[in-house]
Backbone as XML, in Angstrom:
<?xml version="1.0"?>
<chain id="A" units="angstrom">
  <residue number="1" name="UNK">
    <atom name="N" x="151.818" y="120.538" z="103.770"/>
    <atom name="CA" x="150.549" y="120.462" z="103.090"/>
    <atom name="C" x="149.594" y="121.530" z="103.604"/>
  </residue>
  <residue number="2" name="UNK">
    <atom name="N" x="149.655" y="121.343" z="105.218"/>
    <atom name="CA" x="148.458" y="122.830" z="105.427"/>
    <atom name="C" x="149.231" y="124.266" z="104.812"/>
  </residue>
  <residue number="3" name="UNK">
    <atom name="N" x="150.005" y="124.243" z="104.665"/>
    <atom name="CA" x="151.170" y="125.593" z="104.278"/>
    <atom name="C" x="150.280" y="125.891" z="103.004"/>
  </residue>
  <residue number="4" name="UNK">
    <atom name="N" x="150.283" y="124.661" z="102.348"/>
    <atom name="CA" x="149.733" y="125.085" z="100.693"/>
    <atom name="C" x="148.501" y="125.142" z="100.921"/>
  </residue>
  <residue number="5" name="UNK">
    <atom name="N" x="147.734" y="124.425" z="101.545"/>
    <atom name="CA" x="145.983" y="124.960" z="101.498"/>
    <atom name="C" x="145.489" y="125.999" z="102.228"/>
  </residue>
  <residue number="6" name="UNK">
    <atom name="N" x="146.550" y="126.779" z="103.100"/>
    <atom name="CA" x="146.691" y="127.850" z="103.572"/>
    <atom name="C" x="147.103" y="128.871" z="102.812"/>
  </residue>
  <residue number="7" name="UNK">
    <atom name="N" x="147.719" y="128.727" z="102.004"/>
    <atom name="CA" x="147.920" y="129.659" z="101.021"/>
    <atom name="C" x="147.411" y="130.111" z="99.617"/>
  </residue>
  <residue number="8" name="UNK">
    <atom name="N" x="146.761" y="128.671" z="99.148"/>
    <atom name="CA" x="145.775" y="128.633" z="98.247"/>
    <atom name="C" x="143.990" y="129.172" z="99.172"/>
  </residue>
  <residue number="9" name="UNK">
    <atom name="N" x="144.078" y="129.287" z="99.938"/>
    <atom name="CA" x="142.674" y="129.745" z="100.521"/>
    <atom name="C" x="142.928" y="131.502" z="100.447"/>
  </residue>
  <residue number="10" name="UNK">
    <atom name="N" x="144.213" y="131.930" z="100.834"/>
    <atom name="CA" x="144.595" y="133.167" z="100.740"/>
    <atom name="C" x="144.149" y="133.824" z="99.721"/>
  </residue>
  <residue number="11" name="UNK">
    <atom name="N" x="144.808" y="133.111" z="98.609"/>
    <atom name="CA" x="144.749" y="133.365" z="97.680"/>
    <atom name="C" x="143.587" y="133.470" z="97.146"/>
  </residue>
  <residue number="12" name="UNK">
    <atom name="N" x="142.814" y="132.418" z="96.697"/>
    <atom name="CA" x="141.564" y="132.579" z="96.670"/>
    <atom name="C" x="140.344" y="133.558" z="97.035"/>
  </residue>
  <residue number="13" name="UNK">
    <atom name="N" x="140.690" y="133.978" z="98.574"/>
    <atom name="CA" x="139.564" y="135.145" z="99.106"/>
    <atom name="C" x="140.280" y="136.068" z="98.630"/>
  </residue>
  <residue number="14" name="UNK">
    <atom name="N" x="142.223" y="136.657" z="97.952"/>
    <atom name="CA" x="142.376" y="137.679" z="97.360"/>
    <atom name="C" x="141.546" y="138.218" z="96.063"/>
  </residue>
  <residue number="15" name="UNK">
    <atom name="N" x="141.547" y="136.874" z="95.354"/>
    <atom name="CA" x="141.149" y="136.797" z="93.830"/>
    <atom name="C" x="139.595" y="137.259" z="94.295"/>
  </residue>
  <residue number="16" name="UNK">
    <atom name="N" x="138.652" y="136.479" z="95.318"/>
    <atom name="CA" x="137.298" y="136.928" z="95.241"/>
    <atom name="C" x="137.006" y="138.242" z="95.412"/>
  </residue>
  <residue number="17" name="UNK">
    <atom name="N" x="137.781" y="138.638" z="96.706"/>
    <atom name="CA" x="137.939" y="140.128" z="96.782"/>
    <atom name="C" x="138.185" y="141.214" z="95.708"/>
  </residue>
  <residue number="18" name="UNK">
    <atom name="N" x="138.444" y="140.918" z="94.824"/>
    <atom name="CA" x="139.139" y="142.034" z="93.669"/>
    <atom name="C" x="138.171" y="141.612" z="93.405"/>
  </residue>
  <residue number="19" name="UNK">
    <atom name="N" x="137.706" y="140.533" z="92.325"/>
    <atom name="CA" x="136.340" y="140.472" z="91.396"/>
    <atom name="C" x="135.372" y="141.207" z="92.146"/>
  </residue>
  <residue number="20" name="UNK">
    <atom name="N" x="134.754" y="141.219" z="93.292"/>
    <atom name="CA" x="134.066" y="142.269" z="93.970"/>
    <atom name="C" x="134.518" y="143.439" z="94.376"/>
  </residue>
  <residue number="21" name="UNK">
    <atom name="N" x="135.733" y="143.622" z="94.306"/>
    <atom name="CA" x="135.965" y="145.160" z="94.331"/>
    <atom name="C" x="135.935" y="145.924" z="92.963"/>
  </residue>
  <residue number="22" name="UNK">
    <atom name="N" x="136.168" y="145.222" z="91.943"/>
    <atom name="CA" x="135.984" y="145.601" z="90.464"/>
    <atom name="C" x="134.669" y="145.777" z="90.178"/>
  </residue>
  <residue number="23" name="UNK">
    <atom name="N" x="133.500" y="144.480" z="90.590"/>
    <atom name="CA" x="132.041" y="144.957" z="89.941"/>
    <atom name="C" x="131.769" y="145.821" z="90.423"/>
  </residue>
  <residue number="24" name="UNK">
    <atom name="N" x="132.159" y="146.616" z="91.597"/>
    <atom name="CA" x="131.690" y="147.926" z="92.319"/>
    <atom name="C" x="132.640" y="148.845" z="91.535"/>
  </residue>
  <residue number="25" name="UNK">
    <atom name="N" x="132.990" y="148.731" z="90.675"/>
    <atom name="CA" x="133.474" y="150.352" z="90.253"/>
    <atom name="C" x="132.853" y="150.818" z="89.087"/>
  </residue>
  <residue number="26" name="UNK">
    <atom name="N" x="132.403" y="151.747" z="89.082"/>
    <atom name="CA" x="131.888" y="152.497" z="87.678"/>
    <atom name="C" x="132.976" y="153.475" z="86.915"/>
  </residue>
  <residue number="27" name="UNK">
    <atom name="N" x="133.444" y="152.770" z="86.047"/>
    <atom name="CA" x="134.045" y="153.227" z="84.935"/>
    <atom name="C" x="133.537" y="153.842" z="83.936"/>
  </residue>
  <residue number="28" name="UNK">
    <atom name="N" x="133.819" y="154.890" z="83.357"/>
    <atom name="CA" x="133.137" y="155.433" z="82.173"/>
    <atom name="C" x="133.273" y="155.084" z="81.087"/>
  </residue>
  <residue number="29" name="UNK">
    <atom name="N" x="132.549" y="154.372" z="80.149"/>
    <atom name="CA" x="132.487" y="153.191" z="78.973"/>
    <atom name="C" x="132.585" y="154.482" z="78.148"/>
  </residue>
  <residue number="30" name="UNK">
    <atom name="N" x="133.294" y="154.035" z="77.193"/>
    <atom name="CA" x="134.014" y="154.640" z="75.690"/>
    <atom name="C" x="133.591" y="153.170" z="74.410"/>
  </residue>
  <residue number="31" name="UNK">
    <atom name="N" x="132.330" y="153.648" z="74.308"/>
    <atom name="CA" x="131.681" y="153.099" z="73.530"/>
    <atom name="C" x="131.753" y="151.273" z="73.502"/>
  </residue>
  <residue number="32" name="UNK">
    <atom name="N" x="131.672" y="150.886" z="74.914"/>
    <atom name="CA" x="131.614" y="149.244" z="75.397"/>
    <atom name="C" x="130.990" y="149.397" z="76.161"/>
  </residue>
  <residue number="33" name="UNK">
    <atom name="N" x="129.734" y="149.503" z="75.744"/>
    <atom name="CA" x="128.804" y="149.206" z="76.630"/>
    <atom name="C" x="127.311" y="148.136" z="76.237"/>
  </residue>
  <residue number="34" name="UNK">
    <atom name="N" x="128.124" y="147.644" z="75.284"/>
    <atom name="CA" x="127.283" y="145.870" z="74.559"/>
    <atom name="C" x="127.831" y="145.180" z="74.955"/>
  </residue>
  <residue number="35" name="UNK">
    <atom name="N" x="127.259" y="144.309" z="74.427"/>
    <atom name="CA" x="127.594" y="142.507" z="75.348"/>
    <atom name="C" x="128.412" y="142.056" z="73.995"/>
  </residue>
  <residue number="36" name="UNK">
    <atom name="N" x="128.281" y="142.749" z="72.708"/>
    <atom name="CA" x="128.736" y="142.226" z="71.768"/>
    <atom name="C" x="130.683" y="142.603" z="71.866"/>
  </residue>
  <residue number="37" name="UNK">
    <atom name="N" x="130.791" y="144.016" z="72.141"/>
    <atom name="CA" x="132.136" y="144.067" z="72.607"/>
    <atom name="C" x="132.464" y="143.625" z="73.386"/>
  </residue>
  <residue number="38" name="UNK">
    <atom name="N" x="131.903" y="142.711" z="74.622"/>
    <atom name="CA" x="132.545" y="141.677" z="75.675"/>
    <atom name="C" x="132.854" y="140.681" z="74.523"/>
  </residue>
  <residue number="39" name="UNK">
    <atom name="N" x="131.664" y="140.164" z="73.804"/>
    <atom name="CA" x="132.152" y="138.785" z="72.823"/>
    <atom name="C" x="133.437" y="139.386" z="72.122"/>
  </residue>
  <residue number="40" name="UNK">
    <atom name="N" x="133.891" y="139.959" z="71.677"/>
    <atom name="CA" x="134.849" y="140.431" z="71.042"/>
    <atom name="C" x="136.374" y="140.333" z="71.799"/>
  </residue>
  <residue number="41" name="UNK">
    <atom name="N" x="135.611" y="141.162" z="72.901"/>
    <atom name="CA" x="137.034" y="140.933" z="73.811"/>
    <atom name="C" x="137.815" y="139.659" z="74.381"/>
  </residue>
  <residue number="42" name="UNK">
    <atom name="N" x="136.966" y="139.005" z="74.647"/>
    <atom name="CA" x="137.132" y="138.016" z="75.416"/>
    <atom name="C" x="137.698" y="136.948" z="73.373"/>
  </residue>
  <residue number="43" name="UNK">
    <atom name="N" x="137.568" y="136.710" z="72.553"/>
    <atom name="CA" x="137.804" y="136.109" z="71.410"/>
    <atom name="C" x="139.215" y="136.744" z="71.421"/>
  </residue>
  <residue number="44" name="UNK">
    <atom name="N" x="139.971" y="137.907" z="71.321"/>
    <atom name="CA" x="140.866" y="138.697" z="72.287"/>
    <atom name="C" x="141.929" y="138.026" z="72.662"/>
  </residue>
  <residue number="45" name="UNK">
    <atom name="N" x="140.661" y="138.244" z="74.198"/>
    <atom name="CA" x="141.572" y="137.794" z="75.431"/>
    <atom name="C" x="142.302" y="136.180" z="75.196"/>
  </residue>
  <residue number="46" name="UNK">
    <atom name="N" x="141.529" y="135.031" z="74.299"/>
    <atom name="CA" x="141.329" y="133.830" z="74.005"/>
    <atom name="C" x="142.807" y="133.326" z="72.945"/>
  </residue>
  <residue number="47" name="UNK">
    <atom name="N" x="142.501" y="134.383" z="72.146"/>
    <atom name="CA" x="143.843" y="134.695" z="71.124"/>
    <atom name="C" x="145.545" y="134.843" z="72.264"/>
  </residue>
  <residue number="48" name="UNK">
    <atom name="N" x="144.963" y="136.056" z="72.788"/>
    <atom name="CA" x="146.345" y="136.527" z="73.336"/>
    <atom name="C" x="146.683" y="135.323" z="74.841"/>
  </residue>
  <residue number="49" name="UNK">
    <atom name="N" x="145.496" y="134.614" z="75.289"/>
    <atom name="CA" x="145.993" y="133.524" z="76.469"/>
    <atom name="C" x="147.188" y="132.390" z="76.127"/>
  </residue>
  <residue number="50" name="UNK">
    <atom name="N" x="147.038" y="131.959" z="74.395"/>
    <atom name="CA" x="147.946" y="130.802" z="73.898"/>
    <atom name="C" x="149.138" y="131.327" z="73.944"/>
  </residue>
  <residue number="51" name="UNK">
    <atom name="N" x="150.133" y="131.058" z="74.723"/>
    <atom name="CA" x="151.194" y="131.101" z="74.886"/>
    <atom name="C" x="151.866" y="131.191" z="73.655"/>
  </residue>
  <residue number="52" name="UNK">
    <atom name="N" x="152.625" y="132.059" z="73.188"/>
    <atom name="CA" x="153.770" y="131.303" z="72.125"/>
    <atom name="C" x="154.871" y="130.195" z="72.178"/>
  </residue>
  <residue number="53" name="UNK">
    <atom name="N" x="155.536" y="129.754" z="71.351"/>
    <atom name="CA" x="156.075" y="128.657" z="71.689"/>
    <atom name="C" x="158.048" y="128.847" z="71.303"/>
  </residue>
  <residue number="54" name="UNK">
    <atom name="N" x="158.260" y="127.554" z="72.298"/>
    <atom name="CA" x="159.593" y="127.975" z="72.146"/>
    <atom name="C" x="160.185" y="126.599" z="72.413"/>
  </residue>
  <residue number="55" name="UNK">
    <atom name="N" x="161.237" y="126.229" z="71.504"/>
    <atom name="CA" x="161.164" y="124.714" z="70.966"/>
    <atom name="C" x="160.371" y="123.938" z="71.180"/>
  </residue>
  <residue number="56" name="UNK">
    <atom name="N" x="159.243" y="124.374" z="70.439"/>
    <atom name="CA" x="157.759" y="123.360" z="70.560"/>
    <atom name="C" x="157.396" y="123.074" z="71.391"/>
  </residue>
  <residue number="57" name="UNK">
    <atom name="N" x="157.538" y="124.185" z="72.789"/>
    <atom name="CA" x="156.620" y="124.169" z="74.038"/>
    <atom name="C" x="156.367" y="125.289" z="74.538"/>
  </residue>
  <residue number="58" name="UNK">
    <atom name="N" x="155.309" y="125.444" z="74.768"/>
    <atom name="CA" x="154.456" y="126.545" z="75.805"/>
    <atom name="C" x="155.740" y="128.087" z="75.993"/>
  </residue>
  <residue number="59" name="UNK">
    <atom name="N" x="155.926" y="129.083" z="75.881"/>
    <atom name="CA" x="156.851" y="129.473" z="76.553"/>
    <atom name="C" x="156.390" y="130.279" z="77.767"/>
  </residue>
  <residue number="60" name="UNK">
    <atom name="N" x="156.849" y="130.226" z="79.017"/>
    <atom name="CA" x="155.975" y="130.796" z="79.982"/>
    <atom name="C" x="157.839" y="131.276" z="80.787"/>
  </residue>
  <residue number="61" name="UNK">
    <atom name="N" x="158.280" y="131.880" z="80.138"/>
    <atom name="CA" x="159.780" y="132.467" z="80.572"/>
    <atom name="C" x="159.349" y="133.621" z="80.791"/>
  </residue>
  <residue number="62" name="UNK">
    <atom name="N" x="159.793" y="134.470" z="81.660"/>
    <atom name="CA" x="159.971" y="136.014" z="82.401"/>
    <atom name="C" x="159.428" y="137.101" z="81.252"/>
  </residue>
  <residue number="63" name="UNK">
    <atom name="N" x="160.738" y="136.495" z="80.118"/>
    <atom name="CA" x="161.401" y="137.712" z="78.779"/>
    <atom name="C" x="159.548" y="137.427" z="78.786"/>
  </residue>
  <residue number="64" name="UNK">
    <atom name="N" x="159.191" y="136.552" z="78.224"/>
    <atom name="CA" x="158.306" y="135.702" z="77.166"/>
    <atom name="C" x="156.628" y="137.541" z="77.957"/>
  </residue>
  <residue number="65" name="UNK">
    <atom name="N" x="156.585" y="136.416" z="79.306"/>
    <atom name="CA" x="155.522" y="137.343" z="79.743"/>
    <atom name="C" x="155.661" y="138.685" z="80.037"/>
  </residue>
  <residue number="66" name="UNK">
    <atom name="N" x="157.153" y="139.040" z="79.649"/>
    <atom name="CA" x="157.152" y="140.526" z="79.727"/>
    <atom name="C" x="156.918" y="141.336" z="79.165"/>
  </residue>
  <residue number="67" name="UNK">
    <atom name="N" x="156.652" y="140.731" z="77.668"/>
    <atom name="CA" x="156.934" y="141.335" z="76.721"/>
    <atom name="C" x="155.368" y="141.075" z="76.209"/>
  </residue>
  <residue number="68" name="UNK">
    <atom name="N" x="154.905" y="140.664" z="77.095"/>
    <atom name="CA" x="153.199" y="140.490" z="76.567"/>
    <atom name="C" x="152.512" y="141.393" z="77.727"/>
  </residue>
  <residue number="69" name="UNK">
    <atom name="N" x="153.071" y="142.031" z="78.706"/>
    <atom name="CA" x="152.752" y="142.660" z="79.754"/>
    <atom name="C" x="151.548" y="143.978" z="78.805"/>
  </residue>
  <residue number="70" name="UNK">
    <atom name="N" x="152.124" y="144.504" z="77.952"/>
    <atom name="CA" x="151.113" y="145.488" z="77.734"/>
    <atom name="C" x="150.076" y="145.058" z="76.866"/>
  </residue>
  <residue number="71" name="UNK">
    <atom name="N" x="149.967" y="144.541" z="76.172"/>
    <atom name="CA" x="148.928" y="143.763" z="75.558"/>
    <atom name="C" x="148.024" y="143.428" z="76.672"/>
  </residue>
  <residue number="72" name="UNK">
    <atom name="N" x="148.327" y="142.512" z="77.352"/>
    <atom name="CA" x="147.987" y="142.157" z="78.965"/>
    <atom name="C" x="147.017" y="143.284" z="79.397"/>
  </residue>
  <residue number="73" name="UNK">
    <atom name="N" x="147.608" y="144.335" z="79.220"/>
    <atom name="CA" x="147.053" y="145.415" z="80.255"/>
    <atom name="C" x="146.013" y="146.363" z="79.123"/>
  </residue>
  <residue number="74" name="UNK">
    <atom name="N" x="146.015" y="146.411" z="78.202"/>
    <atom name="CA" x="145.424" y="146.703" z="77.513"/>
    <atom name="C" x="144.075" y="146.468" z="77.415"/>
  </residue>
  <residue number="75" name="UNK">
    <atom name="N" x="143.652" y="144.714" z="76.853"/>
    <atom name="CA" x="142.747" y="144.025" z="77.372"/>
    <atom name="C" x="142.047" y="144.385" z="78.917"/>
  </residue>
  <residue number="76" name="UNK">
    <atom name="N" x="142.460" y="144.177" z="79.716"/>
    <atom name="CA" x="142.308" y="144.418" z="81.315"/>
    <atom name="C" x="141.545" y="145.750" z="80.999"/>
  </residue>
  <residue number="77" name="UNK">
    <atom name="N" x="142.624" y="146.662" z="80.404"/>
    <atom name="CA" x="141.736" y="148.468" z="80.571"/>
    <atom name="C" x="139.966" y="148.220" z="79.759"/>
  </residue>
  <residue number="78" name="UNK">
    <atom name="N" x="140.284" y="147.465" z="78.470"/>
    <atom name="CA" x="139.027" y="147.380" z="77.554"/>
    <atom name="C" x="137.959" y="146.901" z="78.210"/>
  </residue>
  <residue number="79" name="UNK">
    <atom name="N" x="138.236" y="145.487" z="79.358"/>
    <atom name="CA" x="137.027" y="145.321" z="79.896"/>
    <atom name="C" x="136.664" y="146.019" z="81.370"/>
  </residue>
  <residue number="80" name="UNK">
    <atom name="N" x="137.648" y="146.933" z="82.040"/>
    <atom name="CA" x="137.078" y="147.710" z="82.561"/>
    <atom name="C" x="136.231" y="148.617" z="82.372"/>
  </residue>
  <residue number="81" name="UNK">
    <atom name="N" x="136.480" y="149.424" z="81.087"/>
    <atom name="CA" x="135.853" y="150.234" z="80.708"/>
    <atom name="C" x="133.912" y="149.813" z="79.997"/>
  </residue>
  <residue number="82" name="UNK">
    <atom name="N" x="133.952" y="148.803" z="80.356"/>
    <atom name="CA" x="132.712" y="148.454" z="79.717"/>
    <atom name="C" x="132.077" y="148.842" z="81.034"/>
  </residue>
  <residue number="83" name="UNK">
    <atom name="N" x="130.695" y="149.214" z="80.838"/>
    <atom name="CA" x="129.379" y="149.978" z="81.745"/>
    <atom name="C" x="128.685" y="148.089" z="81.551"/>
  </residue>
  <residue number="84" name="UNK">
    <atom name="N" x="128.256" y="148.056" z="82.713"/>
    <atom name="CA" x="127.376" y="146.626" z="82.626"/>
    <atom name="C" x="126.215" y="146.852" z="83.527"/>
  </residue>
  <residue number="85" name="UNK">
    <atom name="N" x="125.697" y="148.315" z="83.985"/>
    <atom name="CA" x="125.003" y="148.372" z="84.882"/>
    <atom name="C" x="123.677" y="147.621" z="84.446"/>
  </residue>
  <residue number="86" name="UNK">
    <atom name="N" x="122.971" y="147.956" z="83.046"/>
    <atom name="CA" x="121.635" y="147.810" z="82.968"/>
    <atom name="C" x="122.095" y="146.325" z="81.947"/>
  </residue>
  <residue number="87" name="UNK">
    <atom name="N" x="122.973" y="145.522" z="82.492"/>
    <atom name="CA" x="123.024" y="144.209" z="81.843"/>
    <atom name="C" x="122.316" y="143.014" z="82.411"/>
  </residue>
  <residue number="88" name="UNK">
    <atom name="N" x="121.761" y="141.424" z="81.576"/>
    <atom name="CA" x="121.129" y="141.089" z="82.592"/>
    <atom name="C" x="122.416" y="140.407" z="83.056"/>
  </residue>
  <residue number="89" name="UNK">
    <atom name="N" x="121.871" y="139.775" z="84.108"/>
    <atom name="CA" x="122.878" y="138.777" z="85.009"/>
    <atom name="C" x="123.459" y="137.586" z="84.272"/>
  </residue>
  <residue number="90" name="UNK">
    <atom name="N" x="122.747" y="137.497" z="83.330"/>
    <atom name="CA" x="123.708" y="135.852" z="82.792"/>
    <atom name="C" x="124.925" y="136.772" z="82.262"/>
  </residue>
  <residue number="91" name="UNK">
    <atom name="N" x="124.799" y="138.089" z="81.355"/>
    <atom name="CA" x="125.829" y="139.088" z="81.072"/>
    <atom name="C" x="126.923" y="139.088" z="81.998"/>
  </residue>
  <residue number="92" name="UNK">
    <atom name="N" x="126.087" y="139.740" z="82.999"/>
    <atom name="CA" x="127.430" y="140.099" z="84.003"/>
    <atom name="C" x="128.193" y="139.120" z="84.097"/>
  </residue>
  <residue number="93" name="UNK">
    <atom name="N" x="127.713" y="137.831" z="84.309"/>
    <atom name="CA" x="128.351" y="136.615" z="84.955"/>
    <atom name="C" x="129.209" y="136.339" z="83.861"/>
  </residue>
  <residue number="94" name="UNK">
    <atom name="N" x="129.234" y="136.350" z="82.563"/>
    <atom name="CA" x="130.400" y="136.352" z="81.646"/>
    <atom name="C" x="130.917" y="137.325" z="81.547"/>
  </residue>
  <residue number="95" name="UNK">
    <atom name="N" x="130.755" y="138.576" z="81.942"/>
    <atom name="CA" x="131.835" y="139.864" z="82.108"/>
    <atom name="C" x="132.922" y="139.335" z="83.333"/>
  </residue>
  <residue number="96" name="UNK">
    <atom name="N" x="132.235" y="138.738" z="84.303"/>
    <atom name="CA" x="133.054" y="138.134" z="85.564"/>
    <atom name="C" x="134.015" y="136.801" z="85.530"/>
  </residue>
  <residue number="97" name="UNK">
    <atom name="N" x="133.952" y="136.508" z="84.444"/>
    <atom name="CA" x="134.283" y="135.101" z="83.711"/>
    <atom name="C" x="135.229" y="135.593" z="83.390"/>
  </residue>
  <residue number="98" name="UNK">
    <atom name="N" x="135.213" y="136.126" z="82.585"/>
    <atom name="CA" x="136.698" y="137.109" z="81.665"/>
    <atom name="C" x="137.668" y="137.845" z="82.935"/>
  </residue>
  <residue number="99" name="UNK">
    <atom name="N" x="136.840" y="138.557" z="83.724"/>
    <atom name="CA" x="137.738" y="139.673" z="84.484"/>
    <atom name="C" x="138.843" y="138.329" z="85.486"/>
  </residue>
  <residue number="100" name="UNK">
    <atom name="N" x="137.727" y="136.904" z="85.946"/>
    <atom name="CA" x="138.698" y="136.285" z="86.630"/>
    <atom name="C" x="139.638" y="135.384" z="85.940"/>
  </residue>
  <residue number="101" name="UNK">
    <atom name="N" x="139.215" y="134.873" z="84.466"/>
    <atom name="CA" x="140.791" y="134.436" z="83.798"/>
    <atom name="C" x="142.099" y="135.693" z="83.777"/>
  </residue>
  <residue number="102" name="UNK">
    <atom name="N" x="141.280" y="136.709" z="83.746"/>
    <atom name="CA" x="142.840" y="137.773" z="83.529"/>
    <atom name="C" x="143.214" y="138.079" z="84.634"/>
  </residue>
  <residue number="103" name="UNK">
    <atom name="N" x="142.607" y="137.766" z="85.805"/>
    <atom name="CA" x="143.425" y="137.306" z="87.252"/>
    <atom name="C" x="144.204" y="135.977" z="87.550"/>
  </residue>
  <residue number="104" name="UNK">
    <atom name="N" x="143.775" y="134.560" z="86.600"/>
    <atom name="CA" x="144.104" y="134.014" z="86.743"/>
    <atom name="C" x="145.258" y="134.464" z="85.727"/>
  </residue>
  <residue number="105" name="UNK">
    <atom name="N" x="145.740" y="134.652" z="84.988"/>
    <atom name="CA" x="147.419" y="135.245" z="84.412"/>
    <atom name="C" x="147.816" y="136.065" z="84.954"/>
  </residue>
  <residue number="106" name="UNK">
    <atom name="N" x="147.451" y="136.594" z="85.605"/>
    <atom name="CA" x="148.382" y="137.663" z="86.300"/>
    <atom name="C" x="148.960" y="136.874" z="87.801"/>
  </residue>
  <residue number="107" name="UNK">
    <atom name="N" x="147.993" y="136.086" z="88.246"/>
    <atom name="CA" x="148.266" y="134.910" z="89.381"/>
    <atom name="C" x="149.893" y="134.154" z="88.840"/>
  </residue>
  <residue number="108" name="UNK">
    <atom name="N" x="148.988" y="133.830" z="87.668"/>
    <atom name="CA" x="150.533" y="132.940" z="87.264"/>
    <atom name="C" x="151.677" y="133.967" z="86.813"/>
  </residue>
  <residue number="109" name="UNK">
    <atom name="N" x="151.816" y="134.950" z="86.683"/>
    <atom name="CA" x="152.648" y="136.102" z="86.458"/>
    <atom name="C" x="153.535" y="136.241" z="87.531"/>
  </residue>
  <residue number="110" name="UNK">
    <atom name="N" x="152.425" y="136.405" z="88.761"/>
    <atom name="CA" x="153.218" y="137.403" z="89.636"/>
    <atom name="C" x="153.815" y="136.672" z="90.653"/>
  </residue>
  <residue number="111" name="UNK">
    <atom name="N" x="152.194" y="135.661" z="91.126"/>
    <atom name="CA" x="152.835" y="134.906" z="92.295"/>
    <atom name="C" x="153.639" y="133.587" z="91.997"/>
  </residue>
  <residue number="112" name="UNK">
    <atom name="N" x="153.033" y="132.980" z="90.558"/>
    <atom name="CA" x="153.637" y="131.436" z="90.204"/>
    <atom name="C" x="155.003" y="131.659" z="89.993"/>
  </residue>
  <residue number="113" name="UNK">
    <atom name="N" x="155.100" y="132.809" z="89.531"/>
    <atom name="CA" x="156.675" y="133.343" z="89.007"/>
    <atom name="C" x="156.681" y="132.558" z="87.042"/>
  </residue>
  <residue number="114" name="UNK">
    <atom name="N" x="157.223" y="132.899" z="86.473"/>
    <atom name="CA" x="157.316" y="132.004" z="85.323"/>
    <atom name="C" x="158.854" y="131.148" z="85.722"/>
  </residue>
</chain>
């Protein structure tokens, strides 16, 4: 049991760490630099999270997420590229919303294993 809350704490200060190593980077926005292309993205990101299905369940197989890998990464590039400097803070805080669900799939990607 401490093994797992030892490792879920790991984990955790990894995931916080990146979300703060990400709001510190300035990326050069290619025309995302509204809050309206976050709403967009994230409707997106919302679409592409539902799993497809495979005899009428969830499919979360290797093939399944491999083959969604660039889509995946695609998304990821779109909301990097958004500029959020002169956004207010309730903004950011849903730009940070989004950036940590697409950590949370890549969590279940890499480390959950499918």
């Amino acid at each position: 049991m401490n093994t797992i809350l030892a490792y879920l704490k790991q984990t955790l200060v990894f995931i916080s760490a990146c979300c703060i190593f990400a709001s510190s980077l300035t990326v050069s926005a290619v025309n995302a630099s509204d809050y309206q292309f976050l709403t967009q993205l994230f409707k997106q990101w919302r679409e592409f999270e539902q799993p497809p299905l495979f005899n009428n369940a969830p499919d979360y197989r290797t093939k399944t997420f491999d083959s969604r890998l660039q889509k995946f990464e695609l998304i990821r590039k779109k909301l990097l590229q958004i500029e959020t400097t002169n956004w207010s803070i309730e903004n950011k805080v849903d730009w940070h919303i989004l950036w940590a669900e697409l950590n949370g799939y890549e969590f279940n990607y890499k480390l959950l294993k499918p």
